[in-house]
ROLOLO-474482 format. One record per residue (C-alpha): residue number from 1; residue in three letters; x, y, z. Coordinates in Angstrom, 1 decimal. Each point is the difference from the previous one (the first is absolute). Layout:
% ROLOLO-474482
i NUM	aa ALA	east X	north Y	up Z
...
END
This chain:
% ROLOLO-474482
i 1	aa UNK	east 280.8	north 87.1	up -42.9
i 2	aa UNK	east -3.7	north 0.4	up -0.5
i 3	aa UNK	east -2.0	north 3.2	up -0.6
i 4	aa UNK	east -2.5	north 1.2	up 3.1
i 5	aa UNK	east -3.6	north -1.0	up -0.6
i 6	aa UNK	east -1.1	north 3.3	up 1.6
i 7	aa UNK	east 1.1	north 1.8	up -3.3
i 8	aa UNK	east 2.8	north 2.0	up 1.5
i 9	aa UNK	east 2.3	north -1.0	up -3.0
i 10	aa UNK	east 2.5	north -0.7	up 2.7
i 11	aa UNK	east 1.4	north -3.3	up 0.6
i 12	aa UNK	east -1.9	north -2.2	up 2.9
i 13	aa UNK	east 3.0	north -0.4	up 1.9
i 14	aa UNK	east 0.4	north 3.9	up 0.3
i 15	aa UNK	east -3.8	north 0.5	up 0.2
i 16	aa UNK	east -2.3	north -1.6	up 1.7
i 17	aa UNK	east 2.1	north -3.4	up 1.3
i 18	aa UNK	east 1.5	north 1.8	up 2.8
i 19	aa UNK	east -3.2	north 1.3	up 1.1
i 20	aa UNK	east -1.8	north -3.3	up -0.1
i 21	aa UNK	east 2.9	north -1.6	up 1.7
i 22	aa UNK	east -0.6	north 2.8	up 2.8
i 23	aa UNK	east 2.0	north 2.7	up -0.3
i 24	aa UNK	east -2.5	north 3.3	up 0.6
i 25	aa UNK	east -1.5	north 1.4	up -2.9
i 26	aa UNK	east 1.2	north 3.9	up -0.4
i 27	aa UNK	east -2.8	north 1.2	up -1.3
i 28	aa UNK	east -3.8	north -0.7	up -0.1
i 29	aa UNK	east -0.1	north -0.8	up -3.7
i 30	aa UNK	east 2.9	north -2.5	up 0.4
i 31	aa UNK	east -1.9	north -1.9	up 2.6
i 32	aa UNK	east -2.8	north 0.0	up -2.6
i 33	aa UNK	east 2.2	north -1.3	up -3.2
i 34	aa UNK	east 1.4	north -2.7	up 2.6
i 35	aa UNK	east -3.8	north -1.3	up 1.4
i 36	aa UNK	east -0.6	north -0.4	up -4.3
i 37	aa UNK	east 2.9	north -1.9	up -0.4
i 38	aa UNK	east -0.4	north -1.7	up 3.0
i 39	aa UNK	east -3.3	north -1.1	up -1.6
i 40	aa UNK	east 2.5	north -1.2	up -3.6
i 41	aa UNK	east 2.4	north -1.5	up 2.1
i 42	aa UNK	east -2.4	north -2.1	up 2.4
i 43	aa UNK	east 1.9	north 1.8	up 3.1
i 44	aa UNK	east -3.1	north -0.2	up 2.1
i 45	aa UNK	east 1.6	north 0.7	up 3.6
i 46	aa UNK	east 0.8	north 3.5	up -1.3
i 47	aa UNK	east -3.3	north 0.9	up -0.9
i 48	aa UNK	east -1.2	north -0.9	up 3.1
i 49	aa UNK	east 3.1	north 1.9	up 1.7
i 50	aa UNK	east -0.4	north 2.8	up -1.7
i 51	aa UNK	east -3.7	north 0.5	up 1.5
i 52	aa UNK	east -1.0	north 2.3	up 2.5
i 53	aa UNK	east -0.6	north -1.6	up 3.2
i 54	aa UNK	east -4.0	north 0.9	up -0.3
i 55	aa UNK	east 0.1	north -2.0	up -3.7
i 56	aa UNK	east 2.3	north -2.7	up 1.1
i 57	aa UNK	east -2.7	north -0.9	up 2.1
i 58	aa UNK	east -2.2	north -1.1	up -2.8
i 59	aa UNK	east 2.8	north -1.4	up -2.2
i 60	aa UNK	east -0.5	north -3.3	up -1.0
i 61	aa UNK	east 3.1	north -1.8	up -1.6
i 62	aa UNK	east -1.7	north -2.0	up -1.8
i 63	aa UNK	east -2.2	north 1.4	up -1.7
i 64	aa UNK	east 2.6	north 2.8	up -1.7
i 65	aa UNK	east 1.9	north -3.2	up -0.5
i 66	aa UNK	east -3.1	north -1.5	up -1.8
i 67	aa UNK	east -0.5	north 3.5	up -2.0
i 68	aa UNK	east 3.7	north 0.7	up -1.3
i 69	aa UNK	east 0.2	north -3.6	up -0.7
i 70	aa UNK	east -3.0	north -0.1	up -2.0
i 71	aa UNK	east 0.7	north 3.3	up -1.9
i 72	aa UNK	east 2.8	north 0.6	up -2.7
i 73	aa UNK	east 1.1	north 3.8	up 0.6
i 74	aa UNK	east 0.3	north 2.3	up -2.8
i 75	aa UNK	east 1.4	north 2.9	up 1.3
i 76	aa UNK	east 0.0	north 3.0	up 2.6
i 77	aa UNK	east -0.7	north 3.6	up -0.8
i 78	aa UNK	east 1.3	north 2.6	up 2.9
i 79	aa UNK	east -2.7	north 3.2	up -1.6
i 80	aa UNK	east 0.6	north 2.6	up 3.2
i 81	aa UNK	east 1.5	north 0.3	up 3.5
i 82	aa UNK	east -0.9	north 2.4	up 2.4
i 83	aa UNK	east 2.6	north -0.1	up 2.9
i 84	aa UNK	east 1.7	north -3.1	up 1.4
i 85	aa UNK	east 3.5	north 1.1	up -0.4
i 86	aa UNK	east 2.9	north -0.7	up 2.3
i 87	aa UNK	east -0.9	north 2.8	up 2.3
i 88	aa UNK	east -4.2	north -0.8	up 0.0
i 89	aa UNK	east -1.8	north -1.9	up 2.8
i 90	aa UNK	east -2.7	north -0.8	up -3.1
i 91	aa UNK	east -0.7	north -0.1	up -3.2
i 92	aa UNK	east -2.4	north -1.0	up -3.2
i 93	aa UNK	east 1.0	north -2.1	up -3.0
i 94	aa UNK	east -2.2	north 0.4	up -2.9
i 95	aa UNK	east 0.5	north -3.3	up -2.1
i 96	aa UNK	east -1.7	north -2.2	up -2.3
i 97	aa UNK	east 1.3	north -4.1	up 0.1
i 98	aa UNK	east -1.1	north -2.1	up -3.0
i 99	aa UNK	east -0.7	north -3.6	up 0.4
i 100	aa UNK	east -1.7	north -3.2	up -1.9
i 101	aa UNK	east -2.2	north -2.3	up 1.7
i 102	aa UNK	east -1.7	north -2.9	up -2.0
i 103	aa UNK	east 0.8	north 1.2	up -3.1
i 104	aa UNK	east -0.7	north 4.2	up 0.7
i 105	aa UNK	east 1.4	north 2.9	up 0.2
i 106	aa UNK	east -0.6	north 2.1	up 3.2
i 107	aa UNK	east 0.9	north 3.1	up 1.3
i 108	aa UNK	east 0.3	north 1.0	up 3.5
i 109	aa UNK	east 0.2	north 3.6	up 0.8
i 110	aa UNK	east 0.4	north 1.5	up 3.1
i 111	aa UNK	east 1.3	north 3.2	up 2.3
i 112	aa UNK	east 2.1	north -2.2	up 2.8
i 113	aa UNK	east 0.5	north 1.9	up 3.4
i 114	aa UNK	east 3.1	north -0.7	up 1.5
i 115	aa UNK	east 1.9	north 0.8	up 3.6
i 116	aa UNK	east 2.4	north -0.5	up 2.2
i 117	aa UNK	east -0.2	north -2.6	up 3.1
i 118	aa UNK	east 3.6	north -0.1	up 1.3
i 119	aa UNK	east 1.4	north 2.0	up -1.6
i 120	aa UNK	east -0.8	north -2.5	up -3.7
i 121	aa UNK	east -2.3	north 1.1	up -2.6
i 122	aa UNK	east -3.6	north -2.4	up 0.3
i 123	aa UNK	east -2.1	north -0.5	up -2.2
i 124	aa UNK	east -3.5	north 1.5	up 1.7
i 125	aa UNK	east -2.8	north -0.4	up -2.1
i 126	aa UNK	east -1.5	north 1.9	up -2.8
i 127	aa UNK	east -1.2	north 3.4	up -0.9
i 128	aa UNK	east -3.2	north 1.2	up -2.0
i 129	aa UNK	east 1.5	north 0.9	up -3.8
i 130	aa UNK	east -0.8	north 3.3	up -1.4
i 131	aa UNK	east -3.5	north -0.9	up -1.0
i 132	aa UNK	east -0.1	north -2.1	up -3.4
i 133	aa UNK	east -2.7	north -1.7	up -0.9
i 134	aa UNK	east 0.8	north -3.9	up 0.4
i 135	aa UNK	east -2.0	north -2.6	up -2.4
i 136	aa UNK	east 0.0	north -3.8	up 1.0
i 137	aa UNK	east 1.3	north -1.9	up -2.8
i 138	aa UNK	east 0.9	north -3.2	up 2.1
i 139	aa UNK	east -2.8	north -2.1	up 1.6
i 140	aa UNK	east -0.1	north 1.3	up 4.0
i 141	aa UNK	east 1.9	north -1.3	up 2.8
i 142	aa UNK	east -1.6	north -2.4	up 2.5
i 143	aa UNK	east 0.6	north 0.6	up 3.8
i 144	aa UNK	east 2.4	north -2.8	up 0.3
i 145	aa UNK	east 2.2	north 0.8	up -3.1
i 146	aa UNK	east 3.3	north 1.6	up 0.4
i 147	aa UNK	east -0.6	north 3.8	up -0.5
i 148	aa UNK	east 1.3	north 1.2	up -2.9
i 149	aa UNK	east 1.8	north 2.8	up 1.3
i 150	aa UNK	east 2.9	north -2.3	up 0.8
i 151	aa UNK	east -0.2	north -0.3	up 4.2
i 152	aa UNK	east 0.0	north -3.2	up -0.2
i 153	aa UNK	east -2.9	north 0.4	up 2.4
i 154	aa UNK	east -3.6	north -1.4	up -0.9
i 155	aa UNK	east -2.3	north 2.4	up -2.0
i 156	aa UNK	east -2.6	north 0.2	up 2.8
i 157	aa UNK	east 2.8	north 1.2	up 2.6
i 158	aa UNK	east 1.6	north 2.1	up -2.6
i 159	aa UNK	east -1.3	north 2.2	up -2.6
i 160	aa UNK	east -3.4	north -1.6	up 0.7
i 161	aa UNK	east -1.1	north 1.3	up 3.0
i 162	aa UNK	east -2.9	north 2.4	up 0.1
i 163	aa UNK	east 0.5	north 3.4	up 1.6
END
């Protein structure tokens, strides 16, 4: 049996498989462990599946398929929660995901919102962090590139979009 990719230290099988496979996530955080490993294991139906309906309608399968594909994943850092438990309607995950692309090292860091639709935790987009300074140390996104906050959506109807 092989270890999780989200960094659980559990065994996929007992971790993050049964949630890709469908079975409801119980908390927010382990919908957000399974979307990374979703990304490792190239189990793209699940990370459009575990979209709210709002971002499922800017999903684009192939160009999350394009990013995980062209990206070798590092590892998955969980650094707060703030609800999202069994008993929570939503919830914020706190996490930083380290990839390489073409040779270098990113980071992606991010406060994910998360909710319920039916009654299953969704992922619902992302929340403002607490105010660091961020420094571009990778050359900037065009509009048609997949955003690199991992929707699988393009930058330009993703993080992209001006407010």
């Amino acid at each position: 049996m092989s270890e999780c990719p989200c960094g659980s230290g559990l065994v996929f099988d007992a971790c993050c498989g049964p949630i890709i496979a469908g079975t409801p996530a119980a908390t927010a955080e382990a919908l957000m462990r399974s979307r990374y490993s979703a990304y490792v294991r190239r189990a793209y139906v699940h990370l459009g599946d575990s979209l709210s309906a709002a971002q499922r309608k800017d999903f684009d399968p192939d160009d999350a398929k394009r990013w995980a594909e062209s990206s070798e994943w590092l590892g998955l850092t969980i650094h707060r929660t703030e609800q999202g438990g069994p008993a929570d309607t939503v919830g914020l995950v706190e996490f930083t995901a380290r990839f390489k692309t073409e040779g270098k090292e990113h980071e992606h860091v991010e406060v994910a919102v998360f909710g319920r639709e039916d009654g299953r935790w969704a992922y619902t987009g992302s929340a403002n962090g607490p105010g660091k300074t961020v420094r571009r140390e990778t050359p900037k996104l065009g509009r048609n590139d997949p955003c690199a906050c991992g929707s699988g959506r393009k930058y330009k109807k993703c993080c992209g979009t001006a407010a």
